[in-house]
C-alpha positions in Angstrom: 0.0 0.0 0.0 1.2 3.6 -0.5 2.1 6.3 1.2 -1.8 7.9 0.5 -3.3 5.5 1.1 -2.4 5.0 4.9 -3.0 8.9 5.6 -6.4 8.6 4.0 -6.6 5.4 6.2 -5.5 6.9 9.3 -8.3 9.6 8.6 -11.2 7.3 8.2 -10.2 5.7 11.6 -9.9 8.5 13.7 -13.6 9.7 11.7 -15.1 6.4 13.1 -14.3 6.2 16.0 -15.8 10.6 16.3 -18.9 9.1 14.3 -19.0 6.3 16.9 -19.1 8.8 20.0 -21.1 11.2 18.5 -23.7 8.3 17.9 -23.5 7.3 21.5 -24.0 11.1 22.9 -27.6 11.3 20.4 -28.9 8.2 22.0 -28.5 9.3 25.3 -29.8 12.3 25.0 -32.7 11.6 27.7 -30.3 9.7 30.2 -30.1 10.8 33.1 -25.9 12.3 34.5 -24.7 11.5 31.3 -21.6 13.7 30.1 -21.0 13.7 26.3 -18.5 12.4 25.0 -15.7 13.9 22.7 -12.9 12.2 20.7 -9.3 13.9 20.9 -7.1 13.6 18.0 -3.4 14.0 18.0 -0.7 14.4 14.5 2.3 11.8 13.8 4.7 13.2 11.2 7.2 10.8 9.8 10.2 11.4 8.0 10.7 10.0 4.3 13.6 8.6 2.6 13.5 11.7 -0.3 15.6 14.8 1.0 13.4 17.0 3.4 10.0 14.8 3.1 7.8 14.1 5.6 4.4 13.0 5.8 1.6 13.7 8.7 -1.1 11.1 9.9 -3.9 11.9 12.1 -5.4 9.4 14.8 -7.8 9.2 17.3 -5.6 9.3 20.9 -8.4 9.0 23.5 -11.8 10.7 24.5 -12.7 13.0 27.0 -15.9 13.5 28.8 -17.0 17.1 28.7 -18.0 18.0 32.2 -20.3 20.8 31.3 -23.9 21.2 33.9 -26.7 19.4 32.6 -30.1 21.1 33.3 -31.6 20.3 36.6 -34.9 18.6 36.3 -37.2 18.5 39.7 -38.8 15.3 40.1 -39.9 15.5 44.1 -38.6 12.1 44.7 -37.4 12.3 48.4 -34.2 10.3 47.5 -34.0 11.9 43.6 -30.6 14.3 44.0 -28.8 16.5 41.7 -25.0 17.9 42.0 -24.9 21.8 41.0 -20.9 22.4 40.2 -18.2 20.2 41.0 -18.3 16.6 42.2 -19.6 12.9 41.8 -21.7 10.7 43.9 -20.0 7.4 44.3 -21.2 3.9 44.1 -20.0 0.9 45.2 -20.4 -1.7 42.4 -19.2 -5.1 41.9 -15.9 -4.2 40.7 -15.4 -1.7 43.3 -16.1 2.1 43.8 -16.8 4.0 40.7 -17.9 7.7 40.0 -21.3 9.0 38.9 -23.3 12.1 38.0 -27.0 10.2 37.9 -28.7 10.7 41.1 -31.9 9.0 40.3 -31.9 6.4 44.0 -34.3 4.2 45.7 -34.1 1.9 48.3 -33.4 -1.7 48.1 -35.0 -4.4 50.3 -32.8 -3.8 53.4 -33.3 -0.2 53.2 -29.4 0.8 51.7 -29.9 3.7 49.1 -28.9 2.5 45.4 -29.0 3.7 42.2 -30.7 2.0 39.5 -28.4 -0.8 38.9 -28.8 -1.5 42.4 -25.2 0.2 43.6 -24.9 1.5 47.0 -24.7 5.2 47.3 -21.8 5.9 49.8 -21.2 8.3 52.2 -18.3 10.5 52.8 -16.6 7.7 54.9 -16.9 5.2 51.9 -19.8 3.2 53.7 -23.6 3.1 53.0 -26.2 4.9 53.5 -29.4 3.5 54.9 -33.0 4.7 55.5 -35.6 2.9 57.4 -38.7 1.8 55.4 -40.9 3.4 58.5 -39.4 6.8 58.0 -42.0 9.6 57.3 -39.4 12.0 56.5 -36.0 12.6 54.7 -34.3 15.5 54.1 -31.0 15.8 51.9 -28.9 19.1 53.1 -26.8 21.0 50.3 -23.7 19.7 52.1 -25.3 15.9 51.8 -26.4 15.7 55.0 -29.2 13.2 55.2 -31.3 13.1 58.2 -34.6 10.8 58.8 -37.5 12.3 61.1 -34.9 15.2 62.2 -31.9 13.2 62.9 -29.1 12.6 60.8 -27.8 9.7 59.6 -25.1 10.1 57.1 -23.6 12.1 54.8 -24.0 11.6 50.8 -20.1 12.0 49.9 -18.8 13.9 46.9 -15.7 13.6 45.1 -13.5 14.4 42.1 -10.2 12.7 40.8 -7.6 14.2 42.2 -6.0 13.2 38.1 -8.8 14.2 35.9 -7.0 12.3 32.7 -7.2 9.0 34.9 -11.1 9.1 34.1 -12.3 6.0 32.2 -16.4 5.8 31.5 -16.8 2.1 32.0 -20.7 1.9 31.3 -23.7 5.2 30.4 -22.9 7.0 33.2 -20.7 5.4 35.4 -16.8 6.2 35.4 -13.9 4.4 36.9 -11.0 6.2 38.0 -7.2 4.6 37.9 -5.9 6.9 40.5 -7.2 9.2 44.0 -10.6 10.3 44.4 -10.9 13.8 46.7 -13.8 15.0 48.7 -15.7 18.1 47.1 -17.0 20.7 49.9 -19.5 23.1 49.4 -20.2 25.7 47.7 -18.0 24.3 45.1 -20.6 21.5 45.0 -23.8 21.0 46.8 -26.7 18.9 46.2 -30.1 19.7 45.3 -33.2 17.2 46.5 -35.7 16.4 44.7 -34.0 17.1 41.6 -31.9 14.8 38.9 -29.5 16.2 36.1 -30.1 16.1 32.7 -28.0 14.6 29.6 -25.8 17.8 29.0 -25.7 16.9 25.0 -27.0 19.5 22.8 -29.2 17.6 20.0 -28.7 19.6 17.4 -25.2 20.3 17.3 -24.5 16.4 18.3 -26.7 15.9 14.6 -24.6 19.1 12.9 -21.4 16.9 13.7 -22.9 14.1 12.8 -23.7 14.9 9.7 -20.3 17.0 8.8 -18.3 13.3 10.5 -20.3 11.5 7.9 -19.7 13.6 4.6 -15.8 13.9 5.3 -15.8 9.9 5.6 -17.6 9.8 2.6 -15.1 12.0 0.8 -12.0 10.0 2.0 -13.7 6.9 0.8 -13.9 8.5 -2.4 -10.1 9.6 -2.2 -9.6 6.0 -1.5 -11.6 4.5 -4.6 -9.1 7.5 -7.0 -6.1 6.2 -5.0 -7.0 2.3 -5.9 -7.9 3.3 -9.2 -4.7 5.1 -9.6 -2.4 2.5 -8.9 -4.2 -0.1 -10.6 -3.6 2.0 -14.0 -0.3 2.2 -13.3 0.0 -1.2 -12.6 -1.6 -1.9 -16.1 0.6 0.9 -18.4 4.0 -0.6 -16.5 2.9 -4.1 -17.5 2.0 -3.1 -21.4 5.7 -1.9 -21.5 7.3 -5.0 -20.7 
């Protein structure tokens, strides 16, 4: 294969794998915490043998989740929360404690508050939080405060990673992190009862990239077709010759 015809290669990769995570961010449009998703992509040049030449490839490097507040949606569920500004609940989940934005809880049969996989929500201390099924009352404090019929009995933690680029989203809206978590404090980021945050993907500029993603893969798959078609002639004159 030529030298063309890996940069135009390189290019269509990179393009799927941005078509792939701008297809992701338009079906979750209505979930609940989830961040949208971006793809970052990075330049390798490589020297030629010729005097002077070089030739660039793009690639697709990683992703990054765009951290940007989702609108706040009230929903009056006593154990529904929302984090306005900085911060993650965290969950404890068969692999271990993991990082989410979707506050949408209940209560499982022993009372523990979970989210709708059935994680624990945990509490500042890393334990979990649980609310007897004959309470009449619970109130959720900005700080995360909880407290049943007037007395507390936890504390909904929040955290960040102390790295940000150790973030990996493992599933929707729940993110693993390969390195420290640190507690968040308010006012940098409180929690709103009652309330759950919205997707934070715009639909129609998700769509406007979808469609400009779409037309530049169909041009290099044109390039592609010239390229073959190219070479193939060539192939065919240099063999008429001999």
């Amino acid at each position: 294969m030529d030298t063309a015809s890996y940069v135009i290669l390189t290019r269509q990769t990179g393009l799927k794998k941005e078509l792939n995570a701008v297809a992701n961010n338009v079906a979750n449009l209505n979930t609940t915490g989830y961040q949208r998703q971006g793809v970052v992509f990075s330049e390798m040049v490589q020297s030629l043998q010729t005097d002077g030449g070089s030739v660039a490839m793009s690639g697709a490097r990683g992703r990054y989740n765009d951290e940007l507040q989702g609108a706040l949606v009230q929903t009056g569920g006593r154990l529904d929360m929302a984090v306005e500004g900085d911060g993650y609940f965290q969950v404890l989940t068969p692999a271990g404690e993991r990082l989410t934005r979707a506050g949408a809880f209940t209560r499982d049969n022993i009372g523990q508050v979970v989210n709708m996989d059935g994680y624990p929500l945990l509490n500042d201390g890393g334990g979990p939080i649980v609310i007897p099924f004959e309470a009449e009352n619970v109130d959720i404090g900005p700080d995360g405060t909880v407290s049943v019929d007037g007395d507390p009995v936890g504390r909904v933690g929040l955290f960040v990673p102390e790295d940000p680029t150790t973030v990996q989203r493992e599933a929707g809206t729940i993110y693993r992190v390969d390195g420290e978590v640190i507690p968040v404090e308010t006012p940098d980021g409180r929690i709103v009862q009652g309330f759950v945050e919205q997707s934070n993907v715009n639909a129609i500029t998700e769509i406007a990239r979808m469609i400009e993603v779409q037309r530049a893969y169909e041009r290099g798959q044109k390039l592609l077709e010239q390229e073959n078609e190219r070479i193939s002639k060539t192939v065919d004159t240099l063999g008429k010759t001999q």
